[in-house]
C-alpha positions as CSV (number, residue, x, y, z in Angstrom):
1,X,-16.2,21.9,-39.6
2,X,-15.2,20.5,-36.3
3,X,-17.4,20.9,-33.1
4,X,-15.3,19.6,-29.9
5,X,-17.4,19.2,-26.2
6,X,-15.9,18.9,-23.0
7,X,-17.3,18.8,-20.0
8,X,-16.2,20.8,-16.7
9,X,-16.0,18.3,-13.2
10,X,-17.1,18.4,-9.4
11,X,-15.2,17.0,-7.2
12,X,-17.2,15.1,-4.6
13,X,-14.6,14.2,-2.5
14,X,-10.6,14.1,-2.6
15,X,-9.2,17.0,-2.8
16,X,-4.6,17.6,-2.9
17,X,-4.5,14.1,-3.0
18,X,-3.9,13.7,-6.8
19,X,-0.5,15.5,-7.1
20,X,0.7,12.5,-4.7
21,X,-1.2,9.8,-6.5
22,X,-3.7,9.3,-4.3
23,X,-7.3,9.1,-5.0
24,X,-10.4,11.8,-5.8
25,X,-13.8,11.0,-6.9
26,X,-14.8,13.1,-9.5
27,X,-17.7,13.6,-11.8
28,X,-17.7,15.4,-15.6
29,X,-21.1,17.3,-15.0
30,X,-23.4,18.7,-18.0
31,X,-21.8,22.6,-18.0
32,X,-19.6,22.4,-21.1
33,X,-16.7,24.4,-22.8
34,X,-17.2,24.7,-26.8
35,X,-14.7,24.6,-29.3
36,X,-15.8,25.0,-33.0
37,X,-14.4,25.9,-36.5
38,X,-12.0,24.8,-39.4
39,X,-8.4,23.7,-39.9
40,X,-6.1,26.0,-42.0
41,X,-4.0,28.5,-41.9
42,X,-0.3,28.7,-39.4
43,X,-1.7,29.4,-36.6
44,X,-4.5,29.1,-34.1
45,X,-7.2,31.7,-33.5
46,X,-9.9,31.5,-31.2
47,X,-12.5,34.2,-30.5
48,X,-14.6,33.6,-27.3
49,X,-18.4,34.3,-26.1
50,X,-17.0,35.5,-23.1
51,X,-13.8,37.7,-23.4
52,X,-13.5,40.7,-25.4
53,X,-10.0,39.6,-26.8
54,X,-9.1,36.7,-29.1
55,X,-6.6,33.8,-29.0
56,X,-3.7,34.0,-31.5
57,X,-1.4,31.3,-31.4
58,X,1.4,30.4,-33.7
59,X,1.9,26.5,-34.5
60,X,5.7,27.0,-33.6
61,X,5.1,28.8,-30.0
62,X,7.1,27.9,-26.8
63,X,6.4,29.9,-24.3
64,X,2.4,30.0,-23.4
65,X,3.2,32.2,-20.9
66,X,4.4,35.0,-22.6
67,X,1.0,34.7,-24.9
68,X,-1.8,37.3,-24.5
69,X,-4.2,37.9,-23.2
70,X,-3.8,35.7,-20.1
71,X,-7.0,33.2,-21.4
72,X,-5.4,32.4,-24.3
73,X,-2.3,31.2,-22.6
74,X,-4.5,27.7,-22.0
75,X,-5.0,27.6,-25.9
76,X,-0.9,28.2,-26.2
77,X,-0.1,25.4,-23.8
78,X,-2.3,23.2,-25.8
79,X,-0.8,24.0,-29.2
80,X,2.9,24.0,-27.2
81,X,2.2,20.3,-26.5
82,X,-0.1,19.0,-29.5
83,X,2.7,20.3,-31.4
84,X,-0.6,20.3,-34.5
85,X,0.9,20.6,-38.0
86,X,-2.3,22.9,-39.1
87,X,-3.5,26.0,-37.7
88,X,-7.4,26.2,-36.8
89,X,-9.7,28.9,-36.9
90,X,-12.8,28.7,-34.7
91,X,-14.8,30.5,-32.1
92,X,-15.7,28.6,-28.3
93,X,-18.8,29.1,-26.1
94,X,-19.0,28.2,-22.3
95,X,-21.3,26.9,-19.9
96,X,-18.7,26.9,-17.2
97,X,-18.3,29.7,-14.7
98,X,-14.7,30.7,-14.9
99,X,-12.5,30.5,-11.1
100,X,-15.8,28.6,-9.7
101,X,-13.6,26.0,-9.4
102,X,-14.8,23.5,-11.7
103,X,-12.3,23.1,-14.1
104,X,-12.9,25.4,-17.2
105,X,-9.8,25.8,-17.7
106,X,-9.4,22.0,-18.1
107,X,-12.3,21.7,-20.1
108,X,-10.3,24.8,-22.7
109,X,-8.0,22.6,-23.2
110,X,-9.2,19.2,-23.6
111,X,-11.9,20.9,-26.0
112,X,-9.0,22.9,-28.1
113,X,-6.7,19.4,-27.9
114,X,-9.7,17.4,-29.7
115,X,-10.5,20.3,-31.8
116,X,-7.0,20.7,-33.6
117,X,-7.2,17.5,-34.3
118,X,-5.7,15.0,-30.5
119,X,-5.9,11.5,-31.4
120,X,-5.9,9.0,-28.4
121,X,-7.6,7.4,-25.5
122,X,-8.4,9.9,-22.2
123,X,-5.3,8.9,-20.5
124,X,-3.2,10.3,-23.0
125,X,-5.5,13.3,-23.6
126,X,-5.7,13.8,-19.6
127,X,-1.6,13.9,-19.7
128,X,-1.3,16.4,-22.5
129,X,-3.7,18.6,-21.3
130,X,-2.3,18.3,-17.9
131,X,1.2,19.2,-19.2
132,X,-0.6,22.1,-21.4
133,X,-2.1,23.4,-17.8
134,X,1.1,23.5,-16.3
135,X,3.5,25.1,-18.9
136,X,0.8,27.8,-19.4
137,X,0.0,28.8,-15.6
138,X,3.2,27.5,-13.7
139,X,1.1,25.6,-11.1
140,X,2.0,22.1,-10.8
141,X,-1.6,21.0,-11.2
142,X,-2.2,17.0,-10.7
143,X,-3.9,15.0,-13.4
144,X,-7.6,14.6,-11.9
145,X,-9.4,17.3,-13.6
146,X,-8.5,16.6,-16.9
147,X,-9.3,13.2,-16.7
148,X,-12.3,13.5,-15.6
149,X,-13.0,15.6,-18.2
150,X,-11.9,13.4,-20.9
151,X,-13.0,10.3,-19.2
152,X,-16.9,11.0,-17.7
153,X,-19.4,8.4,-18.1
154,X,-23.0,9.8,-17.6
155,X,-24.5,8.5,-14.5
156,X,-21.4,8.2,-12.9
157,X,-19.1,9.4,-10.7
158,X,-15.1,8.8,-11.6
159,X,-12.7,6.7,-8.8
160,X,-9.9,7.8,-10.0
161,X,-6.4,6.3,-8.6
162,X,-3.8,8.9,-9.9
163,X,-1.1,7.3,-9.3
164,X,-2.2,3.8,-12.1
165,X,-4.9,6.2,-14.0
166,X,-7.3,3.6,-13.5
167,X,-10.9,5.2,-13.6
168,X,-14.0,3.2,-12.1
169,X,-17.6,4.7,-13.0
170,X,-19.5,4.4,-9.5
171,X,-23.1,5.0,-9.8
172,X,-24.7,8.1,-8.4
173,X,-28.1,7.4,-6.8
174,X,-31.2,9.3,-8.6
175,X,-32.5,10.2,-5.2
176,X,-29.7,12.4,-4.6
177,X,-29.0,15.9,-5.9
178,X,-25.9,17.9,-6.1
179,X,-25.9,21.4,-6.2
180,X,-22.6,23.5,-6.6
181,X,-22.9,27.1,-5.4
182,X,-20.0,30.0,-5.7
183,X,-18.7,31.7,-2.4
184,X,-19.0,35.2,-3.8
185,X,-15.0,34.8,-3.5
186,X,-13.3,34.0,-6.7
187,X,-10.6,32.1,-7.1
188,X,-7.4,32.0,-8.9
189,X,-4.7,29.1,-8.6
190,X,-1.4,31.1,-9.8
191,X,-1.6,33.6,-7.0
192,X,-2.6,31.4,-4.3
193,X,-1.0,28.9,-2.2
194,X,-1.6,26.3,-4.3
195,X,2.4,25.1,-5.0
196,X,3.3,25.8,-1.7
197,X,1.0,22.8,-0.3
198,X,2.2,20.6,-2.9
199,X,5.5,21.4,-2.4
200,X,4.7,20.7,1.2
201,X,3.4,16.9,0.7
202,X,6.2,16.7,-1.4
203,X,8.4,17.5,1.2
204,X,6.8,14.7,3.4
205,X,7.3,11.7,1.2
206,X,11.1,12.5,1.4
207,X,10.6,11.4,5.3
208,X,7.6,8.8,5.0
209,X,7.9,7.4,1.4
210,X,4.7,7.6,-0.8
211,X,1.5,9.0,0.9
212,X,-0.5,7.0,-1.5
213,X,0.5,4.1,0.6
214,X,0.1,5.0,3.8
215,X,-3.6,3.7,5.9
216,X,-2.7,4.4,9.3
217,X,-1.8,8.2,10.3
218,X,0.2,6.5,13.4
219,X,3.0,6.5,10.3
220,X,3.4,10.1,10.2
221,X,5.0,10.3,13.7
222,X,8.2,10.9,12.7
223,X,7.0,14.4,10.7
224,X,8.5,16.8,13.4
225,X,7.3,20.3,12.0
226,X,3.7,20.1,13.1
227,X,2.5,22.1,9.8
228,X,4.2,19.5,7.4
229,X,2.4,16.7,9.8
230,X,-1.5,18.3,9.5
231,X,-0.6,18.7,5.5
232,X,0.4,14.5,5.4
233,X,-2.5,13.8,7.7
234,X,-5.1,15.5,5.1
235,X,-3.9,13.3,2.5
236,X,-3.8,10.0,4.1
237,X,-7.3,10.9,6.0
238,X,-9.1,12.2,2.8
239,X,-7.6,9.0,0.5
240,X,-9.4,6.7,3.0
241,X,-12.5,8.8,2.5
242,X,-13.0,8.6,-1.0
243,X,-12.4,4.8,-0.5
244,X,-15.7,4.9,2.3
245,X,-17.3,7.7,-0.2
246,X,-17.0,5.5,-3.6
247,X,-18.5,2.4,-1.3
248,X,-21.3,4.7,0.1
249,X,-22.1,6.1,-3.4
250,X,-22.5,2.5,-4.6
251,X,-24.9,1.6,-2.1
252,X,-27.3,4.3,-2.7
253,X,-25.9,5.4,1.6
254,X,-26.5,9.4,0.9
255,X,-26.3,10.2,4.6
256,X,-22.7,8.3,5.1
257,X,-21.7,10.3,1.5
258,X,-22.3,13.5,3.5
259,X,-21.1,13.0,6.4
260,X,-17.5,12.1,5.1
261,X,-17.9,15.1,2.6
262,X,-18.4,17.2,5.8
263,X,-15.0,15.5,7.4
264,X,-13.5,16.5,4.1
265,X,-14.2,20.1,4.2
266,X,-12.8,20.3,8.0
267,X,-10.3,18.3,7.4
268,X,-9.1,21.3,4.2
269,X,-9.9,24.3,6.8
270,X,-7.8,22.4,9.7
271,X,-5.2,20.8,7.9
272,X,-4.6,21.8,4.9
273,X,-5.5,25.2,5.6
274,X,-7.0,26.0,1.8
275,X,-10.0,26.8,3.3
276,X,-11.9,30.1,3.5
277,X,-14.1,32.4,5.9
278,X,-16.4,32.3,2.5
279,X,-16.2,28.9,1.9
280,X,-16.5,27.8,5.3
281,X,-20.2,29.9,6.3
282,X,-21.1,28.9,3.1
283,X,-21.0,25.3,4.3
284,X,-22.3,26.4,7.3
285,X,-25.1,27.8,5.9
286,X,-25.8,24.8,3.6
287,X,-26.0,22.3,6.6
288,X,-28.2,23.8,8.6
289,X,-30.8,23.1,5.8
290,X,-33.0,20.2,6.1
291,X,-32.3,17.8,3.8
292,X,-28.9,18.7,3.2
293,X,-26.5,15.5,3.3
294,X,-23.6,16.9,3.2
295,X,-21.3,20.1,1.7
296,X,-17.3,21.0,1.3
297,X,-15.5,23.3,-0.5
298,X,-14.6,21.9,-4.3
299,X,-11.4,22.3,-5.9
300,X,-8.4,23.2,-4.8
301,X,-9.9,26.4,-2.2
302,X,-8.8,29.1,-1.7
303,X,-12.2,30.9,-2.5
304,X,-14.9,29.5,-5.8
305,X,-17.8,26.9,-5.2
306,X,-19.3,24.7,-2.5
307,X,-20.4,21.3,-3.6
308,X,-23.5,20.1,-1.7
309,X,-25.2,16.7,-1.4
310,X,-29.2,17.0,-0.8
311,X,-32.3,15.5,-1.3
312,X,-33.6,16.7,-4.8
313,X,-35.5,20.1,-4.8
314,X,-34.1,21.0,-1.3
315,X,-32.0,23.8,-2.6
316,X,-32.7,26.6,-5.3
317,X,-29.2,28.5,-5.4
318,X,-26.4,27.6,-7.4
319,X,-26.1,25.0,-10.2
320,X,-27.9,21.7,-10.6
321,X,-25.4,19.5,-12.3
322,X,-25.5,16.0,-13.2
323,X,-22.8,13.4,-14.0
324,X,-22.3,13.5,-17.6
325,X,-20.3,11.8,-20.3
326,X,-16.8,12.8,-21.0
327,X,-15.1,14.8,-24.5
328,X,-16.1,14.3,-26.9
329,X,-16.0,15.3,-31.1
């Protein structure tokens, strides 16, 4: 019997900087994704707590996306890129809130990777899984939630350069509490605009070179379509705010860790646009609260979760999570 944990992540800060190689600051948090049963057999089947149908997944597949139903494409992406020599029978439970936007369907497949049997340090399991997310949903996703999935370290949260893979815990200080809480407006990546944006920062670096290594936006001057120009200048901004946030985070400086998660979140609404009229009261709302640090959308937008940064027992909606350790068998 195999029994295969994973946790989902928060993002605290640094968000569409990963698909450039930039940096995000990340923690695994203790709402977990499942996966347990028994090798055998020639192909995979998964039932689930929370759907109705099961997974059914044949060793040889090659196309997750024409697998149904449309959850069990994850588990085909998976077994597309594991390539596993065994099939595997086994049922999954879940913690996570599904389109919340933090990362269950990362922590699917980094759970079903180490369940059918994944071999190999979280680098190489982030990679896999991230190739697994992208042949089974067709959004070019960047590597940052499942590394931090495969990579948490309890207590901690995860600077993560994207473009290296290096991961450094940074201490989160025990007088802080974070809180996530949904929008009301769910969230779903393949219908939004998610490869558009990327496409769009993509688009820049053929002008600029790597935004990764830009510091000064005074660079970007030679971006002529304006909407192309707010897109670089999110990236470039929000890199040099997880380096402040990762600093402010290690000196126990809650109030600078909000405040530059409160730059973030305008910064998504104004120039990235991913931003939403739910997302954007719900912050609202959140900061007029005493002893609320700080709050921003979480994820890529477009709708799920706000993450909030308070003193502890200031807020009583949403999920308390705490900075966890990463997958794990």
């Amino acid at each position: 019997m195999v029994t295969a944990v994973a946790p989902g992540r928060v993002n605290l800060i640094g968000d569409h900087t990963d698909t450039t190689g930039g940096l995000v600051l990340p923690m695994a948090v203790d709402l977990v994704t499942t996966v347990t049963g028994e090798a055998g057999g020639h192909e995979v089947v998964l039932t689930s707590d929370t759907e109705a149908q099961s997974a059914r997944v044949p060793l040889l597949v090659t196309d997750p996306t024409a697998v149904t139903p449309g959850w069990a494409r994850y588990v085909a992406g998976v077994v597309a890129e594991l390539k596993p020599t065994t099939g595997f029978r086994g049922h999954i439970t879940t913690t996570l809130p599904v389109g919340a936007g933090l990362s269950s369907s990362a922590a699917l497949e980094v759970a079903v990777a180490l369940a059918l049997g994944f071999e190999g340090d979280a680098v190489a399991l982030a990679r896999l899984t991230q190739r697994a997310e992208q042949r089974s949903s067709g959004v070019p996703c960047g590597i940052m939630d499942q590394l931090a999935s495969a990579a948490g370290v309890a207590g901690h949260a995860l600077l993560i350069d994207c473009h290296s893979l290096s991961v450094t815990p940074v201490p989160v200080p025990d007088d802080g509490e974070i809180r996530v809480i949904h929008s009301g407006q769910s969230r779903e990546l393949a219908t939004s605009a998610y490869a558009d944006r990327a496409d769009a920062v993509h688009a820049v670096e053929q002008i600029v070179g790597p935004l990764r290594l830009i510091d000064d936006v005074d660079a970007l001057g030679g971006i002529r379509d304006a909407t192309l120009a707010r897109r670089a200048r999110h990236v470039v901004t929000e890199n040099a705010r997880v380096r402040r946030a990762a600093d402010a985070l290690a000196a126990g400086d809650l109030g600078l860790m909000g405040r530059l998660m409160v730059e973030s979140h305008r910064s998504l609404r104004e120039d990235f646009e991913v931003s939403t009229h739910a997302l954007d009261h719900l912050v609202t709302r959140l900061l007029q609260t005493p002893g609320v640090y700080g709050a921003r959308l979480t994820g890529a937008g477009f709708g799920g979760c706000v993450v909030a940064l308070t003193r502890p027992g200031v807020l009583n909606e949403g999920w308390r999570v705490t900075p966890s350790t990463g997958a794990h068998c």
